[in-house]
C-alpha positions in Angstrom: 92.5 77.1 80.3 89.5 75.5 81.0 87.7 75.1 84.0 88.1 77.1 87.1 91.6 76.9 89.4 90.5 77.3 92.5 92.2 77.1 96.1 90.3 76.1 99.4 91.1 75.7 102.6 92.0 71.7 101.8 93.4 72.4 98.6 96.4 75.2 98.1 97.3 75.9 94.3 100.7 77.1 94.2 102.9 78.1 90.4 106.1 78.9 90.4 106.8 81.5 87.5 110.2 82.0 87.2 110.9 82.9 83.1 108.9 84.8 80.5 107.3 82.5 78.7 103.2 81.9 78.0 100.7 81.3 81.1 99.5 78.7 80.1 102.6 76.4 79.7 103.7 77.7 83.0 101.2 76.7 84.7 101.6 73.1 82.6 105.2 72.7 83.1 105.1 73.7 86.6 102.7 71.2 87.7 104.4 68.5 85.6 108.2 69.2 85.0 109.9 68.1 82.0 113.5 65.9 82.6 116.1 68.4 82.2 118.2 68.1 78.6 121.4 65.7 80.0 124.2 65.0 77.8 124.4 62.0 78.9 127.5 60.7 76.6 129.8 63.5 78.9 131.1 60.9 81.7 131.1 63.4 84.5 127.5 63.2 84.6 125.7 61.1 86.7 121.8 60.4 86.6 121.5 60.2 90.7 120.6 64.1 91.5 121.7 65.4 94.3 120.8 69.2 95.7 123.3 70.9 93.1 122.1 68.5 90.2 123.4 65.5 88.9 125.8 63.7 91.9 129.3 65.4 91.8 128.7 68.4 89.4 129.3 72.0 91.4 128.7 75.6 90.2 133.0 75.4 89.4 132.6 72.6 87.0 129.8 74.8 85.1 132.1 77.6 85.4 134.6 75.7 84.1 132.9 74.9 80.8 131.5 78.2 80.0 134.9 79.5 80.5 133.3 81.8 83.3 134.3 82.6 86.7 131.6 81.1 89.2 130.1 84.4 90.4 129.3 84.9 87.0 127.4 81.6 86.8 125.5 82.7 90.1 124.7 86.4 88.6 123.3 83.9 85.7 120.8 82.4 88.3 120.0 85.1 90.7 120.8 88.8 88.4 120.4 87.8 84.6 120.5 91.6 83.5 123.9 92.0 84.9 125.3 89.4 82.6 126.1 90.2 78.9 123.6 88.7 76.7 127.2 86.4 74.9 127.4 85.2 78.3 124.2 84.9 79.7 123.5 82.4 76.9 126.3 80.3 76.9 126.4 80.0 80.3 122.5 78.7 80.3 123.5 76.4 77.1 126.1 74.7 79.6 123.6 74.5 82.1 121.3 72.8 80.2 123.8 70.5 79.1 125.3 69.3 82.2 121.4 69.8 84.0 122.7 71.4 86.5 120.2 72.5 89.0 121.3 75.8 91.8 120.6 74.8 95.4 118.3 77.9 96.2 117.2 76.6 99.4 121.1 76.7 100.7 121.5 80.3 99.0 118.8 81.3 100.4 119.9 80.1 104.1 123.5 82.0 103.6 122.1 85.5 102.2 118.9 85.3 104.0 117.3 85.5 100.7 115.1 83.3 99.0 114.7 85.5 95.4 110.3 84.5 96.1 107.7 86.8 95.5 104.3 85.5 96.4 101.2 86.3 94.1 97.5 85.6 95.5 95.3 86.0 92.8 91.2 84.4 91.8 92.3 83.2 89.4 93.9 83.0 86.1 91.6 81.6 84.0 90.3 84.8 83.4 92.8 87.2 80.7 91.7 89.8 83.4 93.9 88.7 85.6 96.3 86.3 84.0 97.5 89.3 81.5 98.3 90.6 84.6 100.4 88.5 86.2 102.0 87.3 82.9 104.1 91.2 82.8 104.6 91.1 86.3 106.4 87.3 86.4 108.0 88.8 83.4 109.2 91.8 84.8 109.8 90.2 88.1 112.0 87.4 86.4 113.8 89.6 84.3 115.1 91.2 87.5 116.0 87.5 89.1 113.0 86.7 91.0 110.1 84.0 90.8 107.0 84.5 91.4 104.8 81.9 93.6 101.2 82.1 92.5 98.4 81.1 94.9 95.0 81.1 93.3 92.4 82.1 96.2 89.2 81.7 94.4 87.4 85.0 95.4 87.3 83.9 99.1 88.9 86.1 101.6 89.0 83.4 104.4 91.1 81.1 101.4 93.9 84.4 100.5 94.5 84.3 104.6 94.9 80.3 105.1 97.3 81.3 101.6 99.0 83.5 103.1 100.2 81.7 105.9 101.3 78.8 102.9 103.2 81.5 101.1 105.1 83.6 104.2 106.2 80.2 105.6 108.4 80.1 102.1 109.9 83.3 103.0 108.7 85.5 100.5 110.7 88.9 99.7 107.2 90.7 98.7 104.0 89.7 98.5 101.0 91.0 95.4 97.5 91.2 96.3 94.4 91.0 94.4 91.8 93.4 95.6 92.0 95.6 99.1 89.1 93.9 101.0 90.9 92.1 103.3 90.4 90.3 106.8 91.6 93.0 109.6 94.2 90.0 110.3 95.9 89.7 107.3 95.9 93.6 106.7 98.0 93.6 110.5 99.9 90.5 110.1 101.1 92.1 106.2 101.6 95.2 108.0 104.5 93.4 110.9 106.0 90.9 108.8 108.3 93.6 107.5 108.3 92.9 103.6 107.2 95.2 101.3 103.5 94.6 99.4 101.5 96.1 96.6 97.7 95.5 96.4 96.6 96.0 93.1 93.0 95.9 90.5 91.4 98.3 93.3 91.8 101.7 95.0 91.4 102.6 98.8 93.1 105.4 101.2 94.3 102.7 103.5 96.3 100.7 101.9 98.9 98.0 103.7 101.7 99.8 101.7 101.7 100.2 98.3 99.1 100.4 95.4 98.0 100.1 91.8 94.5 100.2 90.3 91.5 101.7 89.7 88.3 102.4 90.9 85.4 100.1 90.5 83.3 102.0 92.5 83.7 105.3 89.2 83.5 102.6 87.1 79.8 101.5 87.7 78.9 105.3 87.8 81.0 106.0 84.4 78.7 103.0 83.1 75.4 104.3 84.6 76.4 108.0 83.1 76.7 106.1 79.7 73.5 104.8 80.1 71.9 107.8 80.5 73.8 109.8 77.8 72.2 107.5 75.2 68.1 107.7 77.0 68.3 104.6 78.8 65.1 105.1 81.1 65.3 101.3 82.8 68.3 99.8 83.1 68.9 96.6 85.4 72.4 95.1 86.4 74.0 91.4 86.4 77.1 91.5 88.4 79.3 88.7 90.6 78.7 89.3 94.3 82.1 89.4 95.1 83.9 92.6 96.9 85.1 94.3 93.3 81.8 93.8 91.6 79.4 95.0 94.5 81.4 98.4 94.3 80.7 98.4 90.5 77.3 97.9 91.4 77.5 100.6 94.4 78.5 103.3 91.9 76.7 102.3 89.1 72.8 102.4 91.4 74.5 105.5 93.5 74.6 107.3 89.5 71.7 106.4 88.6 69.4 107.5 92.1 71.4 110.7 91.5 69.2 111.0 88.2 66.2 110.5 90.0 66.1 106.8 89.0 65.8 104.3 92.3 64.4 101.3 91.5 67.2 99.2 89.7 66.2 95.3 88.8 69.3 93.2 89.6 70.5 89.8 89.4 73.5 88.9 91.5 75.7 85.6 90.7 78.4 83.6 92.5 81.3 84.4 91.4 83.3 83.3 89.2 81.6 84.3 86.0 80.8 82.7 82.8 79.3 83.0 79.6 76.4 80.3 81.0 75.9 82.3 84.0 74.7 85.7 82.1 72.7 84.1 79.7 70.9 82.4 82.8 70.5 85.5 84.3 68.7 87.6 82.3 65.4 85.3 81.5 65.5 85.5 85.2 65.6 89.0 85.2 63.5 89.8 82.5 60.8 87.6 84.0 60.9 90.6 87.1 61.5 93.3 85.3 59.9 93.1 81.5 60.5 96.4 80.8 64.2 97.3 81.4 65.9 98.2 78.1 69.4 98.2 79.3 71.3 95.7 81.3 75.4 96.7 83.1 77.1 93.3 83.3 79.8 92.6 85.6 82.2 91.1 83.2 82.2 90.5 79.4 81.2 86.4 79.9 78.0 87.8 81.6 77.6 90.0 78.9 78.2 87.8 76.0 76.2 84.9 77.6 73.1 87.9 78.3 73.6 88.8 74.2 72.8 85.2 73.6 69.9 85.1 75.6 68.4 88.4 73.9 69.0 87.0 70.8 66.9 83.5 72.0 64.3 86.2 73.5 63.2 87.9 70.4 64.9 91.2 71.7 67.1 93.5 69.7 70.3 94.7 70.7 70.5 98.1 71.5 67.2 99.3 70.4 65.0 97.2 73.0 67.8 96.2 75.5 71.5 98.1 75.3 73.9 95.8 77.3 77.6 96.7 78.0 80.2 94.5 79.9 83.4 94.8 81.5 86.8 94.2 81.2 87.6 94.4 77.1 88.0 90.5 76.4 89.7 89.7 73.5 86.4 88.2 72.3 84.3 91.5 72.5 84.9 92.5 69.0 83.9 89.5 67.8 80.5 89.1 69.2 77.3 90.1 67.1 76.6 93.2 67.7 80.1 93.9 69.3 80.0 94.8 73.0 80.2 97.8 74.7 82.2 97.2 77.2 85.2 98.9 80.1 88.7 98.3 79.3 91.5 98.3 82.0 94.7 98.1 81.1 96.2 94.9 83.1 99.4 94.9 81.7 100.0 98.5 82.6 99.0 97.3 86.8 101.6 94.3 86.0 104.0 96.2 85.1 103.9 99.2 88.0 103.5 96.5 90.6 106.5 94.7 89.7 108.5 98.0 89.8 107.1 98.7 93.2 108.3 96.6 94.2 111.4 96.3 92.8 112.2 99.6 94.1 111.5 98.4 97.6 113.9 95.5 97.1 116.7 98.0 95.8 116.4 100.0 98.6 115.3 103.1 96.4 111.8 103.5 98.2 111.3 102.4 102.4 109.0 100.9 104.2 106.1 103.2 105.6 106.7 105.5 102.1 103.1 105.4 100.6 103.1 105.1 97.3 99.6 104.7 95.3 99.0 104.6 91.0 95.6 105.2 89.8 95.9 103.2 86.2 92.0 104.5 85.2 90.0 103.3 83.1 88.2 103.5 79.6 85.0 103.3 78.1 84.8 101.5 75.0 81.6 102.0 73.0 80.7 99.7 70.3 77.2 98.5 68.8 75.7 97.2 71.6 74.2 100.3 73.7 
C-alpha cells in the first residue's frame, strides 16, 4: 500500500476485518463494498434492502433453502467453527445467493453483544504491523468476531480521541499498539470493564493483558553486536516515536557501559521510509565523519542509509556496518543484505487473539495478569 494511512483528530480511519482474506483487499473492499452476488431471476428477491437484506427475505427463508434449521444459519454468522464444514458452505452459498445481509445491530441489542473487537494500530502500511494484525483478524474471525481497525498514526493524543470512536461501537475487547499511553486512557481501559491486550512492547504495568518484546534489550542486543565485531564509533538513525526512543535508550545505555559516551544521532519523525534514512546519514556524516557503524530504527532507514553509502564512496561493512530492524521481506534482497532484528509478528497476532479469546470464553477473568514475552532475534547478514 502506498502512502501513509493516517488518523487525526479530524480524520478517524476505521476497517472492518471480518474474514481471512489479504490486507490489502480488506482494507480495498471495506472502504468500497462490492454489490452482493443476487439471483436476481428467484422472484422472492427484491432489490429494495431493508435491515435483514433484500425487502421480505428473513433468516427462515435462508434456512429454508439450505435445508437448515435457523439457529444453524445464526451459528453460520456469529460461531463458524461450530458448523460442519458441508454445512457451513452451503449455508454461505445460499447466502450469497439470496444476498442476505444479518441485522447485527438488532442482535447485538438482544444479547448485549456486538461480536466487535477494536484494533488501534500506526499503521498498516508497514508488514511490521499489518502481518500482525492480518493473524489476529484471522484468528479473531475464525472464532466469529470482526475486527475494527483504527489507524492512530504514532500520536498518542489521536489512539485516545480513537478510542472514544471505537468504545461508542461497543467493542467486546480492545488491541493496543505500544504501552505508552495517556494516564486517561490507561484509567478509562481499566473501568470500561472489557478485557484488553497491549502488544509490540513490554512493561510491568500493564492495563491487563500483554504480548511483546522489549525494545529497550533490543537496542542493547544491537549495540553488544556492534561491539562483538570492533565497532569503535557507531551512530544511530531512529524514529522519535515511544518504541524507537527505547531502542535507542538501550542501545546508548550498552554502549556507555563499554566506556563509549559520545553517540552521533539523527532522530526522524516518524513514520519511516527508505527516503528518510538515506537523508539522514549525509546529515550525520557531515557531524560525525568518522563513525563506522550506523543502528537504524527500521529496515526503510536502513536500506535508504545503504543507498546513501553507496552514493558516498563508503563501503559496506568495512568503513560503515549498518544493521536495521524489523526483518522486511526486502532485506535479503538489498546489496550487501542487511543485518537486521527479526520479531516474529505473526506469533504476537496470534497470542493476542487467544487472549483474548480466552477472556471472552470465560476461561481467564478480569484482574488475572497475564503477560508473553515473544523475544527477539538477531539476524546477521553481510552488512556489519
Amino acid at each position: 500500500m502506498r502512502g501513509e494511512p493516517r488518523a487525526t483528530a479530524r480524520e478517524t480511519v476505521f476497517v472492518t476485518i471480518s474474514a481471512p482474506r489479504p490486507l490489502l483487499s480488506t482494507f480495498m473492499a471495506t472502504i468500497k463494498p462490492a454489490a452482493p452476488n443476487v439471483d436476481h431471476t428467484d422472484a422472492t428477491v427484491r432489490t429494495k434492502r431493508t435491515r435483514g437484506g433484500p425487502k421480505g427475505l428473513r433468516i427462515t427463508d435462508v434456512a429454508a433453502q439450505a435445508g437448515v434449521s435457523p439457529i444453524t444459519v445464526s451459528r453460520v454468522f456469529n460461531n463458524p467453527e461450530s458448523v460442519a464444514p458441508e454445512t457451513l458452505e452451503r449455508v454461505r452459498q445460499v447466502v450469497q445467493k439470496l444476498g442476505y445481509v444479518p441485522n447485527r445491530l438488532a442482535g447485538g441489542l438482544s444479547s448485549a453483544r456486538s461480536r466487535l473487537i477494536a484494533a488501534i494500530v500506526p499503521t498498516v502500511s508497514h508488514s511490521l504491523f499489518s502481518e500482525t494484525i492480518q493473524v489476529f483478524s484471522e484468528t479473531m474471525s475464525r472464532a466469529g468476531y470482526e475486527v475494527l481497525l483504527a489507524l492512530s498514526g504514532y500520536s498518542a493524543s489521536n489512539e485516545e480521541s480513537l478510542l472514544d470512536a471505537v468504545l461508542s461501537r461497543r467493542p467486546e475487547g480492545v488491541l493496543l499498539t505500544g504501552v505508552a499511553h495517556t494516564d486517561s486512557l490507561r484509567e478509562r481501559l481499566r473501568n470500561v470493564g472489557i478485557p484488553v491486550v497491549e502488544t509490540w512492547d513490554m512493561t510491568d504495568t500493564p492495563i491487563d493483558m500483554l504480548v511483546g518484546f522489549s525494545h529497550y534489550r533490543i537496542g542493547a542486543a544491537v549495540a553488544g553486536h556492534f561491539l562483538e565485531r570492533g565497532v569503535r564509533r557507531p551512530a544511530l538513525i531512529s524514529a522519535n516515536d515511544a518504541r524507537a526512543l527505547a531502542r535507542r535508550a538501550g542501545f546508548r545505555e550498552r554502549l556507555a557501559q563499554a566506556g563509549i559516551e559520545d553517540v552521533p544521532e539523527e532522530l526522524v519523525a516518524p513514520p519511516s521510509s527508505v527516503a528518510v534514512g538515506k537523508r539522514a546519514l549525509p546529515q550525520l556524516i557531515a557531524r560525525a565523519k568518522d563513525i563506522d557503524a550506523v543502528f537504524c530504527g527500521s529496515d526503510l532507514l536502513a536500506i535508504g542509509a545503504l543507498g546513501a553509502a553507496r552514493q558516498l564512496g563508503l563501503n559496506v561493512p568495512s568503513q560503515l556496518a549498518i544493521c536495521g530492524f524489523g526483518d522486511l521481506e526486502f532485506s535479503t534482497e538489498t546489496i550487501p543484505q542487511l543485518t537486521t532484528v527479526r520479531v516474529e509478528g505473526t506469533r504476537i497476532g496470534v497470542n493476542a487473539a487467544r487472549f483474548l479469546l480466552d477472556r471472552l470464553s470465560g476461561e481467564t477473568h478480569v484482574g488475572e495478569r497475564r503477560a508473553l514475552d515473544v523475544g527477539f532475534t538477531i539476524v546477521p547478514r553481510e552488512s556489519t
